[in-house]
Backbone bond lengths (Angstrom), bond angles and torsions (degrees), N, CA, C in turn:
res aa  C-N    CA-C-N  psi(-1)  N-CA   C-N-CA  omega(-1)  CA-C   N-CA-C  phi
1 X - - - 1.469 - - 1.524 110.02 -
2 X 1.228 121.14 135.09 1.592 121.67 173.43 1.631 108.31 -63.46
3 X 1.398 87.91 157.33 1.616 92.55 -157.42 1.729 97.33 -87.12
4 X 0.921 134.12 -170.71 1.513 170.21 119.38 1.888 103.80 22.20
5 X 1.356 66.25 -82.85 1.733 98.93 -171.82 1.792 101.46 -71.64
6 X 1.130 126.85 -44.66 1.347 129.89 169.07 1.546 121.49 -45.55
7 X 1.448 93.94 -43.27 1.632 95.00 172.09 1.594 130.39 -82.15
8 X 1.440 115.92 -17.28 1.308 138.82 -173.07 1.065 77.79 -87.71
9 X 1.620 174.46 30.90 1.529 155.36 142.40 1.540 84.11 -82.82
10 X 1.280 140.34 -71.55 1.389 123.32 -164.31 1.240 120.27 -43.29
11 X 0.806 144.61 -65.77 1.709 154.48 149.19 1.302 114.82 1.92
12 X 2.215 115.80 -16.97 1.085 87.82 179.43 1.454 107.10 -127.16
13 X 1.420 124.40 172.88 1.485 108.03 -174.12 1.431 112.23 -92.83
14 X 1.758 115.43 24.12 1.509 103.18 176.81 1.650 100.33 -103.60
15 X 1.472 82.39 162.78 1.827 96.46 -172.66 1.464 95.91 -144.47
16 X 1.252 101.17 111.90 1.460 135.34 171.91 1.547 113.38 -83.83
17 X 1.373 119.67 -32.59 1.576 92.08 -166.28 1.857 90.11 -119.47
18 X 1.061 104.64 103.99 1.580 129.07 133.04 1.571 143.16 6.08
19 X 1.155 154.06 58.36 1.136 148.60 -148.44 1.499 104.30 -76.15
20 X 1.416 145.30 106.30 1.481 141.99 -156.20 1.520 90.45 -78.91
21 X 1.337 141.64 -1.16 1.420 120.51 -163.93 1.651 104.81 -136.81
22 X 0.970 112.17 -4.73 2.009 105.36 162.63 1.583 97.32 -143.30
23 X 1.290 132.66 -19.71 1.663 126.70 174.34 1.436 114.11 98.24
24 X 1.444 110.43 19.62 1.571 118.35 176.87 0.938 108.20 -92.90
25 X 1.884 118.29 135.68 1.163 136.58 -154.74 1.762 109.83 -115.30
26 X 1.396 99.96 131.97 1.852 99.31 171.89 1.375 95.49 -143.22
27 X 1.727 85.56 170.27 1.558 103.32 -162.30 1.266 102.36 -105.88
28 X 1.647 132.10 6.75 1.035 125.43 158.34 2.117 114.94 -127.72
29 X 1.584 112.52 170.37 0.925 112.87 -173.53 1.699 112.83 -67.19
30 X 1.581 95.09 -49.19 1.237 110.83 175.40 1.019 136.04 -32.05
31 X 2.090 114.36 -47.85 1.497 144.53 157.47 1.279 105.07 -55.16
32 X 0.867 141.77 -52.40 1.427 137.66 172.15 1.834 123.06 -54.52
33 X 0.975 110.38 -37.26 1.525 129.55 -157.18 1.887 74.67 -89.57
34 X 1.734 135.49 -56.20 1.036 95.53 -142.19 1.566 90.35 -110.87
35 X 1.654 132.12 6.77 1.477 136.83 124.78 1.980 99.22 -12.14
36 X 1.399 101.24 -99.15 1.180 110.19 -144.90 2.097 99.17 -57.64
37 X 1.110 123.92 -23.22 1.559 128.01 -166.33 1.942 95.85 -75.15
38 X 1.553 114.29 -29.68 0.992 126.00 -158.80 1.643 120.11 -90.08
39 X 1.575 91.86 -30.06 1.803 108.34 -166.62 1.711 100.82 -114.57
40 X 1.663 110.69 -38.58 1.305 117.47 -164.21 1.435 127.33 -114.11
41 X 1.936 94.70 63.71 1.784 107.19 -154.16 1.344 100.12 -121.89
42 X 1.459 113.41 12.35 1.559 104.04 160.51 1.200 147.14 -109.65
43 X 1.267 158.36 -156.15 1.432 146.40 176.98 1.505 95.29 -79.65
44 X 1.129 150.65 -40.48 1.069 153.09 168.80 1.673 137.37 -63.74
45 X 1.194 111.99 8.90 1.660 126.02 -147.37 1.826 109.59 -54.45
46 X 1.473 98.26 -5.19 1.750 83.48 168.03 1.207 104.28 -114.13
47 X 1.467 104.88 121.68 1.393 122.70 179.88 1.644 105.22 -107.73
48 X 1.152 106.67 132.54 1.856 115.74 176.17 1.863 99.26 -84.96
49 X 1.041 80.44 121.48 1.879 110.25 164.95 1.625 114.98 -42.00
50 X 1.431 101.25 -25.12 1.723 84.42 -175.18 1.299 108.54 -136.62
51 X 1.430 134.73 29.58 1.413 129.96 175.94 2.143 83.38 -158.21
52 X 0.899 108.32 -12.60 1.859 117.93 -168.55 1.676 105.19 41.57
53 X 1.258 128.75 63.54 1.019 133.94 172.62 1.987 99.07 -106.72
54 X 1.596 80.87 130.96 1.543 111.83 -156.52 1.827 100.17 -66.32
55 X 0.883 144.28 173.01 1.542 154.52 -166.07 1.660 113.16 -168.54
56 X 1.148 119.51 130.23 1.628 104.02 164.48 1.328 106.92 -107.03
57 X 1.417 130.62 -21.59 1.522 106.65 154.04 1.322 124.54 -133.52
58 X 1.835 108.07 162.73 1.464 107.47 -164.64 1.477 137.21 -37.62
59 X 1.763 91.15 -44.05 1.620 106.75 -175.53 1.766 101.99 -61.21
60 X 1.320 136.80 -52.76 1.278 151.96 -175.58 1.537 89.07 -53.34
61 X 1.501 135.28 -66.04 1.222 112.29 171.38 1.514 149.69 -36.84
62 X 2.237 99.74 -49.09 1.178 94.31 -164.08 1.760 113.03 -78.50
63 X 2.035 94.30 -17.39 1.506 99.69 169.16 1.739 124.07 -79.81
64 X 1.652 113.05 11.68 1.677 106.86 129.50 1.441 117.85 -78.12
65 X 0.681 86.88 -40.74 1.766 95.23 -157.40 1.649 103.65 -42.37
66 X 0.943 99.71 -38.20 1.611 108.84 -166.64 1.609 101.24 -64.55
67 X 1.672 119.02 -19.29 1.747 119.72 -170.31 1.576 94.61 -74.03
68 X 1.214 119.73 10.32 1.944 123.52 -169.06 1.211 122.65 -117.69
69 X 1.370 92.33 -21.61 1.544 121.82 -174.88 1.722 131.74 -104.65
70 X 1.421 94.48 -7.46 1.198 99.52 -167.17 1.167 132.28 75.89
71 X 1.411 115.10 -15.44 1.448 123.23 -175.91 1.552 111.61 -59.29
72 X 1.340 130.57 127.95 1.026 128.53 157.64 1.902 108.47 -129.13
73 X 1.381 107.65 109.56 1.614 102.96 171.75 1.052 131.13 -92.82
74 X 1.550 110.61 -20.27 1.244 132.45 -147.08 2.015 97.53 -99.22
75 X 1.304 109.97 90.99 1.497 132.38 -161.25 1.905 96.86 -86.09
76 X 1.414 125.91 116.87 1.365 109.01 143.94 1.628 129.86 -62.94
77 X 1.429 131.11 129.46 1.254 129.89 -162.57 1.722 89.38 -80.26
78 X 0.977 116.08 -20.91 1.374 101.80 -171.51 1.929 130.23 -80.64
79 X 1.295 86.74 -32.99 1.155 94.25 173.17 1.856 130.84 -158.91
80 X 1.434 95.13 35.88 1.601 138.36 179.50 1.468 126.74 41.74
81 X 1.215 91.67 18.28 1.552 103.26 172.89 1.876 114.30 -71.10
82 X 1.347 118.39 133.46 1.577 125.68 -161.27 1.469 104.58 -116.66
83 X 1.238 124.60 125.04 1.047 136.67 170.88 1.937 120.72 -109.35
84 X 1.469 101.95 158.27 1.765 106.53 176.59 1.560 109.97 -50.46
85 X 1.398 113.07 -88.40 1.321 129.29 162.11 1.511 125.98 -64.95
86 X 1.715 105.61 143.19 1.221 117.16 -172.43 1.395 104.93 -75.63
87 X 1.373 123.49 -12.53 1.908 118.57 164.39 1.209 109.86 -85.85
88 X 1.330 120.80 -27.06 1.802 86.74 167.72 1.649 106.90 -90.68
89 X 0.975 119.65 4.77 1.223 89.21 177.10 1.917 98.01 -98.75
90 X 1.387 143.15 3.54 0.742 142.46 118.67 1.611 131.41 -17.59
91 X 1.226 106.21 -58.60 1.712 129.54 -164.36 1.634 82.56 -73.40
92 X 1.634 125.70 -44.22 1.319 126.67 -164.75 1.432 88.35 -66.64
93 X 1.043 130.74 -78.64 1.398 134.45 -141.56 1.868 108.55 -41.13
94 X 1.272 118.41 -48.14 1.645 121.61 171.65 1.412 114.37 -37.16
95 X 1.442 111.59 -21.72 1.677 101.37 178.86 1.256 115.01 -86.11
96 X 1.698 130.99 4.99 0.958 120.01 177.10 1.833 90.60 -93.90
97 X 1.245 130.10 -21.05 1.480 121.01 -174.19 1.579 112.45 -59.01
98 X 1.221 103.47 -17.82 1.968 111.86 179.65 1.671 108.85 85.08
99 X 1.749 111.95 -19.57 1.588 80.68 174.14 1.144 124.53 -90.47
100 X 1.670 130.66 -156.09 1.334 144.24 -179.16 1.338 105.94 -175.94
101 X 1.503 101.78 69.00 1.699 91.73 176.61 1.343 118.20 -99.41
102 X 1.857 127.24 24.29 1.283 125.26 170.58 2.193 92.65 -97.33
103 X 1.425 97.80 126.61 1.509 97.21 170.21 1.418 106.28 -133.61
104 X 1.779 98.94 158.68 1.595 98.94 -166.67 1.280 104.70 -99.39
105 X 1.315 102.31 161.49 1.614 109.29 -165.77 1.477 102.79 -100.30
106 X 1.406 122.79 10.21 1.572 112.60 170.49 1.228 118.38 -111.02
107 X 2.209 112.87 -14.08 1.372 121.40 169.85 0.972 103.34 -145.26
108 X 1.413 114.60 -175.54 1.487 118.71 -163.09 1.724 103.78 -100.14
109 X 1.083 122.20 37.01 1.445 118.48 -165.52 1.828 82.88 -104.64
110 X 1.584 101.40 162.64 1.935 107.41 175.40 1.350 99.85 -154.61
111 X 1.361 118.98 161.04 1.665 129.78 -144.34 1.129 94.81 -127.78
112 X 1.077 137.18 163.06 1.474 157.86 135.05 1.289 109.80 -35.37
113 X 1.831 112.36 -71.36 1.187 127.58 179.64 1.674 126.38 -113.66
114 X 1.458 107.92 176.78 1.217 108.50 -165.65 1.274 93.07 -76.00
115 X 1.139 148.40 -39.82 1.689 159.09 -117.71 1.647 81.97 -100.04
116 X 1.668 88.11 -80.14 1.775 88.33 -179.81 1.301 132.83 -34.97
117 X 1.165 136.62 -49.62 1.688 146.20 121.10 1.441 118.36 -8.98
118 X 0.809 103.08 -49.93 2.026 105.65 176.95 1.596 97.88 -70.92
119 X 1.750 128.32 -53.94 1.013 113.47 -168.83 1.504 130.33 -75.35
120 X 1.790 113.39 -24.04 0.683 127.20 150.12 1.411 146.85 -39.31
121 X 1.547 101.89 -42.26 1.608 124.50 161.14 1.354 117.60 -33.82
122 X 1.609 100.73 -50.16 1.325 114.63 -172.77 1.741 120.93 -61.57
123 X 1.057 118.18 6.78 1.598 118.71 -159.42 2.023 84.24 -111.45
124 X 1.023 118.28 2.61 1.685 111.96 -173.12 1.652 77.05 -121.00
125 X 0.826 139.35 40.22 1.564 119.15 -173.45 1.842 81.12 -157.82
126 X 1.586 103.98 144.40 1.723 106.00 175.30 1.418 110.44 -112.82
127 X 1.091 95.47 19.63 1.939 116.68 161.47 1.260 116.99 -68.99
128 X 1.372 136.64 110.77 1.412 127.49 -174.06 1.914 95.22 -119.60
129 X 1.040 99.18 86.25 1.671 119.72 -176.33 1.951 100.12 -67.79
130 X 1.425 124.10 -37.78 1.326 108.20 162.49 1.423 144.74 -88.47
131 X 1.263 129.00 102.74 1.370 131.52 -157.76 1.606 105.73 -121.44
132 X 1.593 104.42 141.07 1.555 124.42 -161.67 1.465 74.60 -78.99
133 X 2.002 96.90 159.14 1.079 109.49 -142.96 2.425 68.05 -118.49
134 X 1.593 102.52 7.71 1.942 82.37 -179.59 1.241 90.68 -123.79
135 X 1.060 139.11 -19.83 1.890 134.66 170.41 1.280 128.77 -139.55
136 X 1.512 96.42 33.08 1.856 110.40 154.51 1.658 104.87 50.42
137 X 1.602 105.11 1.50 1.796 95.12 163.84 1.833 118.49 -51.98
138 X 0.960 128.75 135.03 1.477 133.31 167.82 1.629 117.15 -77.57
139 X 1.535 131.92 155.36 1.323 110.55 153.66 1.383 99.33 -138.68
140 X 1.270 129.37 -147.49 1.916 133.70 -179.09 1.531 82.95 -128.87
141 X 1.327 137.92 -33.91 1.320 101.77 -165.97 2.026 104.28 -128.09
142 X 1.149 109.64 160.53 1.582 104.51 -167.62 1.434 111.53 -75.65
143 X 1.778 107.97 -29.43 1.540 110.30 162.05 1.515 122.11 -33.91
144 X 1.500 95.36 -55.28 1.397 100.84 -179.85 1.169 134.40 -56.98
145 X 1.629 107.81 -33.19 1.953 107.43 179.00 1.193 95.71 -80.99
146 X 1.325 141.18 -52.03 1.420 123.40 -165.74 1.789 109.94 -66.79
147 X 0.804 126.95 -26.60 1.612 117.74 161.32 1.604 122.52 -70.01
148 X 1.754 110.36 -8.13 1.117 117.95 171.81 1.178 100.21 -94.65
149 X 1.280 141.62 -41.11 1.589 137.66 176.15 1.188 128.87 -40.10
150 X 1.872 105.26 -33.77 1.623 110.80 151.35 0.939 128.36 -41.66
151 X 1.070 116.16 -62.95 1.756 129.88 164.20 1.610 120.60 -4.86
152 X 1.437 94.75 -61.86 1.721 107.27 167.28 1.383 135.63 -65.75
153 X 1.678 98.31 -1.13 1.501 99.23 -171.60 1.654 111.01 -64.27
154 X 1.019 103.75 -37.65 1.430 111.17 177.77 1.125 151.10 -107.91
155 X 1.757 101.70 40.86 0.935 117.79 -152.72 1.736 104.46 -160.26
156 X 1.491 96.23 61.12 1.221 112.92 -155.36 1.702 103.07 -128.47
157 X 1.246 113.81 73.20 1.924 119.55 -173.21 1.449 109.13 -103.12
158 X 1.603 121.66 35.66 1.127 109.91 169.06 1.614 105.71 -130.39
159 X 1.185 136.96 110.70 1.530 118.69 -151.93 1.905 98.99 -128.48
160 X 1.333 92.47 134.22 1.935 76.53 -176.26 1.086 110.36 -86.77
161 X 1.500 108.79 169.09 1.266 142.74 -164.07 1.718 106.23 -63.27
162 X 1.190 111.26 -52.74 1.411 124.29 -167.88 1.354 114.33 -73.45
163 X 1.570 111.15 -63.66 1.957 111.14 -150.68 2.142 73.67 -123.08
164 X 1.418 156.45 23.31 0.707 111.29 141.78 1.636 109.67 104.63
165 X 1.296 128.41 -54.79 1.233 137.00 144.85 1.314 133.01 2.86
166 X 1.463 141.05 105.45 1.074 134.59 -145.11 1.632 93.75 -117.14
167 X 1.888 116.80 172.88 1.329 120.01 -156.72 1.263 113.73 -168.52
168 X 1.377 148.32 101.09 1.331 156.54 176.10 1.869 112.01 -49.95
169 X 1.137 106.05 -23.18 1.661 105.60 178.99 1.284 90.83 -132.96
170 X 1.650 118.04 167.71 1.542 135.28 -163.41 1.666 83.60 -117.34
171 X 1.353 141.68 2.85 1.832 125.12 169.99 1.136 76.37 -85.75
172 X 1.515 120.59 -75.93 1.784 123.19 -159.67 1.704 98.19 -12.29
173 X 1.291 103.03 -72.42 1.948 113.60 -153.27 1.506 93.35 -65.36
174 X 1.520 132.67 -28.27 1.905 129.48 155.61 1.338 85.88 -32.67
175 X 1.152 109.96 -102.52 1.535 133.59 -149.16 1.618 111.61 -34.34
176 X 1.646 111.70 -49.78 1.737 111.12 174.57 1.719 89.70 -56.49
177 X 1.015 115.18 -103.17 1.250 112.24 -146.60 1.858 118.50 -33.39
178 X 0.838 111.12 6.94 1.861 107.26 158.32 1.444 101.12 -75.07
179 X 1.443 120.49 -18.62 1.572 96.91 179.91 1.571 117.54 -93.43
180 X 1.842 107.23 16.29 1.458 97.83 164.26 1.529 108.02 -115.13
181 X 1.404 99.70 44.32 1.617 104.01 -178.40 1.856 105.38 9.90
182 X 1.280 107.46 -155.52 1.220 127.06 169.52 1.582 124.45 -72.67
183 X 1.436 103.80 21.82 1.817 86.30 -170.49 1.946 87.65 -97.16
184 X 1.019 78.63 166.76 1.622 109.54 -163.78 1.831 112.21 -110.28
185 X 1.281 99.19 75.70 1.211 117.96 -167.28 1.302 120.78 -38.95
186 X 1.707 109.18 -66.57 1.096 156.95 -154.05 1.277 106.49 -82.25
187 X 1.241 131.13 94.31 1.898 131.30 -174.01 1.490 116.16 -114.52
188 X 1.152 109.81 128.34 1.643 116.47 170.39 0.980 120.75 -49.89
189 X 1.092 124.42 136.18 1.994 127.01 -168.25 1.999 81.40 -88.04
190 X 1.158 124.04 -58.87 1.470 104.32 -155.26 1.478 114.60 -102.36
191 X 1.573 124.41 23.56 1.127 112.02 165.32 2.021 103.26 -145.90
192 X 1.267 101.09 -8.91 1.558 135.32 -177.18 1.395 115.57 46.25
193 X 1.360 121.63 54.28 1.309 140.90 179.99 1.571 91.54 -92.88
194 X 1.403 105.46 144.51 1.168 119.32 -178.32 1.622 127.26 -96.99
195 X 1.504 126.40 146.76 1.626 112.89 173.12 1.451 97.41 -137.23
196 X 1.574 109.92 165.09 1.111 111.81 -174.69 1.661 112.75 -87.40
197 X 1.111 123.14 -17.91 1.350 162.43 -165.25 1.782 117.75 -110.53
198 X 1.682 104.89 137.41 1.719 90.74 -171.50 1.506 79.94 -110.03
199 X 0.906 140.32 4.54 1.720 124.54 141.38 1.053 134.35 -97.45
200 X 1.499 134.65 31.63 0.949 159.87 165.99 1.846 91.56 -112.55
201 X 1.365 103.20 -55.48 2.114 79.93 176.18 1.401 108.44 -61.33
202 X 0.841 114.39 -49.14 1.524 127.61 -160.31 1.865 93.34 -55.36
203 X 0.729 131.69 -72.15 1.922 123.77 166.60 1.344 98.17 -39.15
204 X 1.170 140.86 -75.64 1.766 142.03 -167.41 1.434 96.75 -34.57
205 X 1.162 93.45 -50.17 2.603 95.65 -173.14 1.115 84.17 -47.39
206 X 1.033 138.38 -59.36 1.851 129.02 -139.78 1.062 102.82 -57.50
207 X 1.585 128.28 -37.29 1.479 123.82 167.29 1.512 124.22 -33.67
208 X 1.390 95.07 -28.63 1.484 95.67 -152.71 1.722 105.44 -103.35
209 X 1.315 107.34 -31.60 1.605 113.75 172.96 1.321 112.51 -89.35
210 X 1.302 130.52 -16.17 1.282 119.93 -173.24 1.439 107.08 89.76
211 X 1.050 117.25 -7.46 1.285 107.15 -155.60 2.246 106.94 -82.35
212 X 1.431 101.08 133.72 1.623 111.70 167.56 1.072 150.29 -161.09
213 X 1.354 94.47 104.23 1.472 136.40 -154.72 1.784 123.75 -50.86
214 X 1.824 87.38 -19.81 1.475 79.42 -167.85 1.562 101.54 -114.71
215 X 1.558 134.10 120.81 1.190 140.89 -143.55 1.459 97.48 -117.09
216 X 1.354 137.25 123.95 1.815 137.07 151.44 1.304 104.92 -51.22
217 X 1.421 116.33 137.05 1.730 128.31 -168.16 1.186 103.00 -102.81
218 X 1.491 112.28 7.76 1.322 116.36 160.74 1.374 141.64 -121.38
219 X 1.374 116.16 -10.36 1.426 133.70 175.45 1.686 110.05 -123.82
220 X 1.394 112.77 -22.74 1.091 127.29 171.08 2.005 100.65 75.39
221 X 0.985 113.09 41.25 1.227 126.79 -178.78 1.561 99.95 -89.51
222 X 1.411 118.69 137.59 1.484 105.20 -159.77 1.621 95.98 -125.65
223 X 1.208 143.08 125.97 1.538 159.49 -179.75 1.199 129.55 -105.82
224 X 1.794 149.83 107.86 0.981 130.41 169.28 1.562 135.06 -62.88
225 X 1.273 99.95 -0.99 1.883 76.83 170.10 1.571 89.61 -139.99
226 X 1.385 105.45 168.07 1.655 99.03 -166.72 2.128 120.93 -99.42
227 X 1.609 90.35 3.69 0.896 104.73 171.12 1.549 117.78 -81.29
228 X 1.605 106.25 -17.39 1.642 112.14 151.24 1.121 118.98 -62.78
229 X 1.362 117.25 -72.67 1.585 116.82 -173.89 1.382 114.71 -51.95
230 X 1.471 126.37 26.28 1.298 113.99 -153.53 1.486 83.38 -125.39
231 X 1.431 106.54 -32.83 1.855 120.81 -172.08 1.607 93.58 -90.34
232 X 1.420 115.59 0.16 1.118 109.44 -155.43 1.906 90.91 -98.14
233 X 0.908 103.07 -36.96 1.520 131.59 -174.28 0.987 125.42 -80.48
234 X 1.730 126.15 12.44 1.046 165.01 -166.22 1.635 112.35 -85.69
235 X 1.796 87.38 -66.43 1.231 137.49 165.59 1.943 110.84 -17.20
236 X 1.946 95.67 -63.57 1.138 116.84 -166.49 1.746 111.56 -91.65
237 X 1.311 104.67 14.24 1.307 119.47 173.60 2.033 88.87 69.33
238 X 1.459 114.85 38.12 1.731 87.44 -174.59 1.603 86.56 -131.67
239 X 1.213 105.63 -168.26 1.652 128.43 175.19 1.251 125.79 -166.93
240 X 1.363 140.54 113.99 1.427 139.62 173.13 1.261 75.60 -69.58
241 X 1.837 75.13 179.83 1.668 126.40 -168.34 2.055 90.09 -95.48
C-alpha cells in the first residue's frame, strides 16, 4: 500500500518530475516513468505539439519547433538576416560566396546548393511531395509549407480540457490528450477526489458550497449543473440551447 507521505503528493498542484521529451509535468515518479513508457515507444518519440511531426532526436526537434515559435537565433554575421535552423542558415551563408554552380536542366536559373536545386526542381514537376501535417494541403517546395504553417497559428478553436493547449482540428486535440492518459490531475481541496478535467472539478466543488448557478426563468428553481436544469426544463414543456 502507498505510504502516508506518497499519497499527500497528489493533493498538491506542484509537479516536480518533468517529461524531457514533450514537457509534461507530474507530481509523481511513477506518472512520469509510465507517461513516457506509454506515449514515447516509438522510433520517433519527439513529437511537435502543433503539426505532431515525429523526430528521433531532441536537437532535430527543438530546431522545428522554433518554425512555431518564431524563434529565429541562428543570425548571418554578414548581413543579419536570422533563420530557424542552423542549416539553413548555413545553406544561406554560400550566397554571400557569389557562386551557383548547381543549374537546372529545365531553366536557366543556378543555385548555390544542391538542396536548393532539388527543391527547386520541384516547381517543373506537379508533384507536391510536402504536405501539412493539420490540413493535408500539399506544396512542391518545403519553403512553402512552413510559411503555410503560420497560417494555423491562429486558428486554433479546439483547446483541451486539461493543460490548456489549443488546436486547429478536433483529431489533433483526440490524439494530444492520449498523452494525459488517465491520471487525474485535478484534486479536490476538501474531499481530494480526483478529475481529469478542471471543469469537471469545478462542478464536483458545487457539492461542496452549495453553490447553483443555473436558475429556471420560470419557477426560479435554482440547479448546479445545467445539464439538470435542462431535465429540469422538461418539466415546463421548454428547452434552452
Amino acid at each position: 500500500m502507498p505510504s502516508l507521505r506518497q499519497h499527500r503528493v497528489i493533493h498538491t498542484t506542484e509537479k516536480k518530475f518533468n517529461c524531457e521529451i514533450c514537457g509534461s509535468g507530474f507530481n509523481r515518479k511513477s506518472s512520469l516513468n509510465k507517461h513516457i513508457s506509454s506515449v514515447h515507444t516509438t522510433d520517433k518519440p519527439f513529437t511537435c505539439r502543433h503539426c505532431y511531426k515525429g523526430f528521433s532526436e531532441k536537437n532535430s526537434y527543438l530546431d522545428h519547433y522554433r518554425i512555431h515559435t518564431y524563434e529565429k537565433l541562428f543570425k548571418c554575421e554578414k548581413c543579419g538576416e536570422k533563420f530557424f535552423q542552423k542549416s539553413q542558415l548555413a545553406s544561406h551563408s554560400i550566397i554571400h560566396d557569389g557562386e551557383r554552380p548547381f543549374k537546372c536542366d529545365s531553366c536557366p536559373k543556378a543555385f548555390h546548393t544542391k538542396s536548393n536545386l532539388q527543391d527547386h526542381i520541384l516547381i517543373h514537376s506537379n508533384k507536391k511531395h510536402f504536405v501539412c501535417g493539420i490540413c493535408k494541403k500539399g506544396f512542391n517546395r518545403n519553403s512553402y509549407l512552413n510559411q503555410h504553417y503560420l497560417s494555423h497559428q491562429n486558428d486554433k478553436k479546439y483547446v483541451c480540457d486539461i493543460c490548456n493547449k489549443s488546436f486547429s482540428q478536433s483529431s489533433n486535440l483526440k490524439c494530444h490528450r492520449l498523452i494525459h492518459g488517465s491520471e487525474k490531475s485535478h484534486t479536490c481541496e476538501v474531499c481530494g477526489t480526483g478529475f481529469k478535467t478542471r471543469r469537471l472539478l469545478n462542478r464536483h466543488g458545487m457539492k461542496h458550497t452549495k453553490e447553483k448557478p443555473h436558475s429556471c426563468e420560470i419557477c426560479n428553481k435554482s440547479f448546479a449543473r445545467k445539464d439538470s436544469l435542462n431535465s429540469h426544463l422538461h418539466t415546463h414543456d421548454v428547452l434552452t440551447d
